[in-house]
C-alpha positions as CSV (number, residue, x, y, z in Angstrom):
1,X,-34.5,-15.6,-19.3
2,X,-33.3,-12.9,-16.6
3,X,-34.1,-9.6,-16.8
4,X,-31.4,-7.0,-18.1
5,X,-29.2,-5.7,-14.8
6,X,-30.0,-1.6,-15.4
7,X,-28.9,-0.2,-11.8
8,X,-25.5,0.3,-11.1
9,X,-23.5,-0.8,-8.4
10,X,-22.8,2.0,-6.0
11,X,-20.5,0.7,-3.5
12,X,-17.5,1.9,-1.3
13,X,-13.9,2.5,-3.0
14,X,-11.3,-0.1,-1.7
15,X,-8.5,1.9,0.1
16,X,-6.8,-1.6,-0.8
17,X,-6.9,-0.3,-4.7
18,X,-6.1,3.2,-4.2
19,X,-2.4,2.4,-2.1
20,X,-1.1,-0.6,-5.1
21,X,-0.1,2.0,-7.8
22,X,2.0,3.7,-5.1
23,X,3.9,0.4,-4.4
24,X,6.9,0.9,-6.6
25,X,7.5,4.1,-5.0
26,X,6.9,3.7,-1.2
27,X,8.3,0.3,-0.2
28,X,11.7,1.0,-1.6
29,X,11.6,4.6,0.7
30,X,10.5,2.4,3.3
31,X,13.0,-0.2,3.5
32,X,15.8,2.7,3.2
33,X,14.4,4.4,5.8
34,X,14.1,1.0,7.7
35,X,17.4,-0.1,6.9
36,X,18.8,2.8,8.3
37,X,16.8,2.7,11.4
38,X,18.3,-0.7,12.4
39,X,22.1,0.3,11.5
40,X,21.6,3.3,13.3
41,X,20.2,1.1,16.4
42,X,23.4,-1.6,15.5
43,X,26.3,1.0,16.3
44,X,24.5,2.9,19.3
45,X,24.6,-0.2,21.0
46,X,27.9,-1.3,20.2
């Protein structure tokens, strides 16, 4: 048998975990602010 694991695991927080609740709210922001980038680039250059 193995001996019982009693340290814990200290290790560095994934920025990866801390950005995926904000999801929802920041890619639909982005793409607006995206989408009006290119149609603002479309009718300057026509």
């Amino acid at each position: 048998m193995s001996a019982p694991d009693n340290h814990t695991d200290h290790h560095a927080a994934d920025p990866v975990d801390d950005v995926v609740p904000l999801m929802p709210i920041v890619l639909p922001i982005v793409g607006g602010v995206l989408m009006f980038l290119l149609a603002f680039i479309a009718v300057s250059m026509a």
